[in-house]
Every structure is written in structure tokens, then in C-alpha cells.
C-alpha positions in Angstrom: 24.3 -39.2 5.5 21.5 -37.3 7.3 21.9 -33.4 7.3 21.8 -30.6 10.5 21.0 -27.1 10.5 21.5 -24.8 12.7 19.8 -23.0 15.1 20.2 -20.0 17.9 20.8 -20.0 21.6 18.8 -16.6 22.8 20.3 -16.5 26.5 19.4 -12.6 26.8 16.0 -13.5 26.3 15.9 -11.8 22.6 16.0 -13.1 19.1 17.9 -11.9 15.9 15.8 -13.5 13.1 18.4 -12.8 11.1 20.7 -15.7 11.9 17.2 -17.1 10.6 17.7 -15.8 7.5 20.9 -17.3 7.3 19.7 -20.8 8.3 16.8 -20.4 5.9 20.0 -19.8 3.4 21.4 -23.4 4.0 18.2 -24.6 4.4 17.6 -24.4 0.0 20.4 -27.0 -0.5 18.9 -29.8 1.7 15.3 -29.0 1.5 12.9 -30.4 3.8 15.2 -33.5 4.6 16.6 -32.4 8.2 17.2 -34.5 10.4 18.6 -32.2 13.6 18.6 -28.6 14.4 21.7 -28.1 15.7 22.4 -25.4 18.3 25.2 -23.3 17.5 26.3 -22.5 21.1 27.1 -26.1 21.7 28.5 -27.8 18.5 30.8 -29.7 21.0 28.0 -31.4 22.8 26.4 -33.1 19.6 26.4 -36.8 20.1 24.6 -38.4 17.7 24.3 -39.5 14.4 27.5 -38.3 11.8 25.7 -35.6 10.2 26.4 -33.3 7.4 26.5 -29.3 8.1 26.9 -26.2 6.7 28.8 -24.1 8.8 27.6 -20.4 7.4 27.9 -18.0 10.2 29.2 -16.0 13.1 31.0 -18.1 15.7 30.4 -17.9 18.8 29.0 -16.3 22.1 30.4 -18.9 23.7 34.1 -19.9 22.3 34.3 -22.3 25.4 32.5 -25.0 23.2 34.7 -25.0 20.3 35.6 -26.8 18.5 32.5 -28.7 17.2 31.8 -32.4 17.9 33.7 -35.1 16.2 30.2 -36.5 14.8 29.9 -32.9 12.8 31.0 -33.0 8.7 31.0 -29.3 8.2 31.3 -27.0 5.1 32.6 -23.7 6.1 31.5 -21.1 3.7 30.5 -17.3 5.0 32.3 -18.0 8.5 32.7 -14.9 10.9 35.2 -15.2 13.6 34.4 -12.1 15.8 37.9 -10.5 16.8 36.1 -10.9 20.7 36.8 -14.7 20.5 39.4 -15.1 18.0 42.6 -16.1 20.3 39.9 -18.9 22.1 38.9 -20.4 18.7 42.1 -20.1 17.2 44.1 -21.9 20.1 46.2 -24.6 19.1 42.9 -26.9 18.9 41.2 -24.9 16.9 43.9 -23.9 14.2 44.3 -28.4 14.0 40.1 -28.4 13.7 40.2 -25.7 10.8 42.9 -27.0 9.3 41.5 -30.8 9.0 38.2 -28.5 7.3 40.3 -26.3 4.9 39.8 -24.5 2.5 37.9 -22.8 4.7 35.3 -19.9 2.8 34.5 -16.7 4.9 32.3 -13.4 4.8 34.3 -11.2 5.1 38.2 -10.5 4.5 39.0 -9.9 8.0 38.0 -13.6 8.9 40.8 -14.5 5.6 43.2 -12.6 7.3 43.2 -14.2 11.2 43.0 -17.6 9.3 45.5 -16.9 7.5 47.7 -15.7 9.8 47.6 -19.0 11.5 48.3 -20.9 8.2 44.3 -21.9 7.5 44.1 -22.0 4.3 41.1 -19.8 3.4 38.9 -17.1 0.8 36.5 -14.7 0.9 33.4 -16.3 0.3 30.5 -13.6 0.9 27.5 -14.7 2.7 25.1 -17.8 2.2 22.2 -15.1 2.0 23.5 -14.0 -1.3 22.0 -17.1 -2.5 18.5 -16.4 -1.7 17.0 -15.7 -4.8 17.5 -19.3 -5.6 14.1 -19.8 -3.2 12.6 -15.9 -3.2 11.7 -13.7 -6.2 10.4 -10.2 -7.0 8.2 -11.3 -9.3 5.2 -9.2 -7.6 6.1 -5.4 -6.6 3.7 -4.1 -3.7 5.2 -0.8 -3.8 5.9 -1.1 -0.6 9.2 1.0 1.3 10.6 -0.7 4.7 13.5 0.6 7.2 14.8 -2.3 8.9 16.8 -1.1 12.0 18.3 1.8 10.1 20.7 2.6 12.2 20.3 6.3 14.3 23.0 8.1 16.5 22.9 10.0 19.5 26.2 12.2 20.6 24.9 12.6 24.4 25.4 16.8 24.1 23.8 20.3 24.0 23.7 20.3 20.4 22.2 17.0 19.9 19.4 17.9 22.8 19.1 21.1 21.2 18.0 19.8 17.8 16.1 17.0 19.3 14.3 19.5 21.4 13.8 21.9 17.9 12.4 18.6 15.9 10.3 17.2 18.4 8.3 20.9 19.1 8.5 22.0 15.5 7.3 18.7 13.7 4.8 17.6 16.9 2.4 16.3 14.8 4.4 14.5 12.0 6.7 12.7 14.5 3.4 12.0 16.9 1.9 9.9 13.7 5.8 8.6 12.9 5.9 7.6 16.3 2.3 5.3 16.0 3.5 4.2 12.7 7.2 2.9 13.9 6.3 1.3 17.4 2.5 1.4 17.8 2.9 3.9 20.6 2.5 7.1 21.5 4.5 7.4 25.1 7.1 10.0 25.1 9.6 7.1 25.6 8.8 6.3 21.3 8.0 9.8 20.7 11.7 10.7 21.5 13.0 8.0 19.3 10.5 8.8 16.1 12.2 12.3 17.1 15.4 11.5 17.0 15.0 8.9 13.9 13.2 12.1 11.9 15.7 14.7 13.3 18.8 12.3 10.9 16.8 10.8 8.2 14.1 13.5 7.0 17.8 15.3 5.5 17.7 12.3 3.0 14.1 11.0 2.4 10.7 13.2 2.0 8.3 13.6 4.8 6.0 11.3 2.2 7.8 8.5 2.3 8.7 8.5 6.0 5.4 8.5 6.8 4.2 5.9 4.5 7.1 3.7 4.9 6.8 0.3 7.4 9.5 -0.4 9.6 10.4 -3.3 10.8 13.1 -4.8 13.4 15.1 -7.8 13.6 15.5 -8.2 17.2 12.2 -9.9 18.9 11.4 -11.4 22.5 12.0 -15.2 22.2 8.7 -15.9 24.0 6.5 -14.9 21.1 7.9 -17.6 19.5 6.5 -21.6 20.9 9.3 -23.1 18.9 12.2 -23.1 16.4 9.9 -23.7 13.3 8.3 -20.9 14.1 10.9 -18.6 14.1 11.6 -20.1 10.9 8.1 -19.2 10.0 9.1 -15.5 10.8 12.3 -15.1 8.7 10.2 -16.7 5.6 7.3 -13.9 5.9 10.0 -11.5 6.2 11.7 -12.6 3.1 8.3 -12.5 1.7 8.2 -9.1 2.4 11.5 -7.8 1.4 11.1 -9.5 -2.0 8.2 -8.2 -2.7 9.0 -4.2 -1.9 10.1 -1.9 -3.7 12.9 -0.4 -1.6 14.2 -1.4 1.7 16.5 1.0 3.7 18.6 -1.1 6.4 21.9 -1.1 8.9 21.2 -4.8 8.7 23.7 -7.2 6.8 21.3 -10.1 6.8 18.5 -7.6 5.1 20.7 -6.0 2.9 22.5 -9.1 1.7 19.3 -11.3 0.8 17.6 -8.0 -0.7 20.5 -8.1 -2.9 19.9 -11.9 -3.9 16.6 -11.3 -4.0 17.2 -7.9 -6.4 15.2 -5.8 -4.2 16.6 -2.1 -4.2 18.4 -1.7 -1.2 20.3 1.7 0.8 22.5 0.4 3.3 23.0 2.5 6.0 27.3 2.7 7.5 27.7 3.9 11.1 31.6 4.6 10.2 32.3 4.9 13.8 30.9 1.8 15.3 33.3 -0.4 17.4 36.3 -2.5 15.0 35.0 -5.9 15.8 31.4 -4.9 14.4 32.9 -3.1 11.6 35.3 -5.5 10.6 32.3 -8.1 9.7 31.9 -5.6 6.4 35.1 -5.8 4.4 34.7 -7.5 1.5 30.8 -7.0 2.0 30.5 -2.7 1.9 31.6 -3.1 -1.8 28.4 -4.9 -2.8 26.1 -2.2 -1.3 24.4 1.3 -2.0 25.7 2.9 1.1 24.2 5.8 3.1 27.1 7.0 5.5 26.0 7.7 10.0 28.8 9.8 10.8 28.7 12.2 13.9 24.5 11.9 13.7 24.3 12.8 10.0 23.3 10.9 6.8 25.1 11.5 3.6 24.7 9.9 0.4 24.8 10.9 -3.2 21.7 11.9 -4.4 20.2 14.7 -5.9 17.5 16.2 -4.2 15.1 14.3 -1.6 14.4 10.5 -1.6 10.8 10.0 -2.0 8.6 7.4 -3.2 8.7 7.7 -7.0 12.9 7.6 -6.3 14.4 4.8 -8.0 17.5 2.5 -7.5 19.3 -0.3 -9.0 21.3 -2.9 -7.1 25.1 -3.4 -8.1 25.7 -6.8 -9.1 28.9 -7.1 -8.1 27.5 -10.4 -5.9 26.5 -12.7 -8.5 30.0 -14.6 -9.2 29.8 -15.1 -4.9 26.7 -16.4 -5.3 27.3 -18.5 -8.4 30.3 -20.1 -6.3 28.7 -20.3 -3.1 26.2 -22.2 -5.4 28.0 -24.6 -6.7 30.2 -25.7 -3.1 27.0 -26.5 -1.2 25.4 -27.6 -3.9 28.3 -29.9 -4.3 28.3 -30.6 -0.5 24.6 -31.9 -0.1 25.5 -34.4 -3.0 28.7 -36.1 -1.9 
């Protein structure tokens, strides 16, 4: 049977290499032997060949084109269901589609529970990304420290101007060369966010490691990009990256996730007050992390003293039976 995998619509004009990550995920059970890329936006509209798929992901910015096309053999391990779209997937169609597809594995226990609400047989999986190490090792430590979209809040009033205001003119020159160092700029547009980013997170970590820390961001322009193997390209140098560092400080699941397959340290960082259908996509996953807690603009985390460089941190590996199992099913899939 000849073997899709899947891609990503970027209608706003901007591309989450992440879902990369995840594709490169899938990607380790069928190798080089692909035979479509497979847009997940419009599973319904494949026509071709019967092709084998595995279904890891967050469905769908566009629940209009669900369910997928007949021609489609999916395995459904790590599935999302945003609660945004959940009563259009799970219409009467869609509960028949799921159920012909059961057992049905997802990443999070909020997907188990709106499956199984509707009688889907289903389990909570984890993420495909937890499987990364299979391809990417930290076999070479750089010493390197990366924030990857750590996440930073603003509460739009006279306190949170006030210590904006107090950071900015106190720290001028250490947020001017934080500023250079996270965006490459020096226009009071990136000057307010270094501001901001050092006003939360120099509570936490020394002025050292900010500094000499890189930072990186998931989100890119899609026209930097001339095709889909090159975005590809992207999420591998990335991974490259990540397993090579020596910590890595994210609000990112698909960071955190293959930093964890990958045993690179990693601080997750929790906005606790984000919206329920973002925060929903962590139960089941928040148990496998580190966590650094956003509430109300401040960090908190358990740690004595400041994080700097020389800081260490080991992993919980509370993830390797979920990525022993996830494993064995696609492993098991490819070869049927």
C-alpha cells in the first residue's frame, strides 16, 4: 500500500513548524517511501490512490471537510479534537467515521472524554513527538540554552505600565542588547517586548543566561519557505538544535514534547489562565513536564535561588511507556 503524510494549510499567511515536528514524527515509521503529502485541511478531497496514514494531530481549521476521503486508511494515535469544532466533527458522520477507525488513540484526556461520550471507543495516547529520539539524539552537548516562545503576559493596567516603564529605564542597556539578541532589532516596537519578556523572567533566570541564551520562535512567514520540503528542512535543523542543547525553556508542546524524547532538559512554561479550548490540549500531557507557572504576569517555579547557566535539570520519564506503545502501533501499522 503506498503511504501519505501530512502536511499544513497556512491560510493566514504564517507557518507553525511545529505541526512539522509532528509530521517529521510519523515520518520515522515510513522513512523516505512517501508517496503523497497530504493536506490536512482537505482530507475529504483526496482522490487517489488507497493510501495508508497516520492521523497524529489537531483536527481541523476547517471541520467543513471532515470526514476524510474514503481512499484514506488512517491510524489515529495523538488526535486533538479542539472543543471549537467538536459538535461539526462529531455529527452523526463523524461519530460512524471514528467508529469504523476505533480504538481511537489521543493526546490528551479531554479528546478521550468527547469520544467517549459519543461511544468512540478511545485512550490516551500522548503525542507522536514522544517518539523522536528514535531519529534524534543528545549525543553532542553544545552548551547551548534556547527559549522557544516562552510564553509572556501583559494585564493592560497601571501597574503593569508602571513596571514596564521601571524595567525598561532602569535596565536600558541590558534589555537594549536583549532586544538585538531576541529579534535582531532595536526599534522601540522590540525594545518594549525584550522589556516586558525581562520585567517576568529575570525573577527566575540570571541576567547571564538571558543574555547568552538564543531564542527562537515557531511561527514563521510561509514565503520564506519555496516548498513543503523545505519546511521539513526547518523542523529537522530545529530538532538538531534542541537535541543538541543543554536546556530549552518553552510554552511550546511540540518543543517541550520532542525535548523530552530527545532527553534534552526542558522548563515548560503554563499560562494557567489561557482560554479552556487551549488549555484543555494539556491534560494528560502537564504531568510529563517540569513546569514553570504564568499566572497574573508572574513566573513561579521551585527552585532555589536564580536559574543560571551552570543550573541543572533532569527530565521525568514518566513518557517512555507512551512512547514505547506509540512505538509499537505505528510500527505495527507501516507493516500490515
Amino acid at each position: 500500500m503506498k503511504n501519505g503524510l501530512l502536511v499544513y494549510a497556512a491560510p493566514t499567511g504564517i507557518v507553525n513548524i511545529g505541526d512539522y515536528i509532528q509530521s517529521l514524527a510519523a515520518r520515522q515509521f515510513i522513512g523516505n517511501n512517501i508517496n503523497y503529502y497530504i493536506n490536512r485541511e482537505r482530507l475529504d478531497e483526496f482522490n487517489e490512490d488507497e493510501v495508508r496514514l497516520i492521523m497524529n494531530g489537531w483536527y481541523t481549521h476547517e471541520p467543513n471537510h471532515w470526514p476524510p476521503s474514503r481512499s484514506i486508511i488512517p491510524l489515529f494515535v495523538a488526535l486533538h479534537i479542539s472543543s471549537l469544532v467538536k459538535d461539526q466533527l462529531l455529527d452523526n458522520k463523524g461519530v460512524q467515521y471514528f467508529k469504523q477507525h476505533e480504538p481511537i488513540g489521543c493526546r490528551d484526556n479531554e479528546t478521550v472524554r468527547i469520544l467517549k461520550e459519543k461511544g468512540i471507543e478511545a485512550y490516551f495516547s500522548g503525542c507522536l513527538t514522544l517518539t523522536l529520539g528514535n531519529t534524534f539524539s543528545t549525543e553532542i552537548n553544545d552548551g547551548n540554552i534556547y527559549f522557544v516562545d516562552a510564553f509572556v503576559s501583559f494585564k493592560k493596567n497601571i501597574r503593569s505600565f508602571l513596571k514596564l516603564f521601571y524595567f525598561g529605564f532602569t535596565k536600558f542597556k541590558l534589555v537594549k542588547k536583549l532586544a538585538k539578541k531576541q529579534f535582531n532589532s532595536l526599534s522601540f516596537h522590540y525594545f518594549i517586548k525584550s522589556a516586558l519578556f525581562y520585567s517576568q523572567y529575570s525573577i527566575l533566570f540570571s541576567d547571564d543566561l538571558l543574555l547568552q541564551a538564543n531564542y527562537i520562535n515557531h511561527e514563521m512567514p510561509v514565503d520564506i519557505f519555496a516548498n513543503e520540503k523545505a519546511k521539513f528542512e526547518c523542523a529537522k535543523e530545529l530538532l538538531k538544535k534542541y537535541a543538541q542543547a543543554k536546556l530549552v525553556i518553552t510554552s511550546r508542546i511540540h518543543c517541550a514534547l520532542p525535548c523530552l524524547a530527545i532527553e534534552t532538559p526542558i522548563l515548560y512554561v503554563e499560562n494557567v489562565e489561557q482560554d479552556e479550548w487551549s488549555y484543555c490540549r494539556l491534560d494528560g500531557l502537564r504531568d510529563l513536564f517540569t513546569i514553570i507557572t504564568s499566572k497574573n504576569g508572574k513566573l513561579s517555579f521551585n527552585f532555589d535561588g536564580k536559574i543560571n547557566s551552570d543550573s541543572i535539570f533532569k527530565n521525568k520519564d514518566t513518557y517512555k511507556f507512551l512512547r514505547d506503545e506509540l512505538n509499537e502501533k505505528c510500527t505495527s501499522f507501516v507493516n500490515e
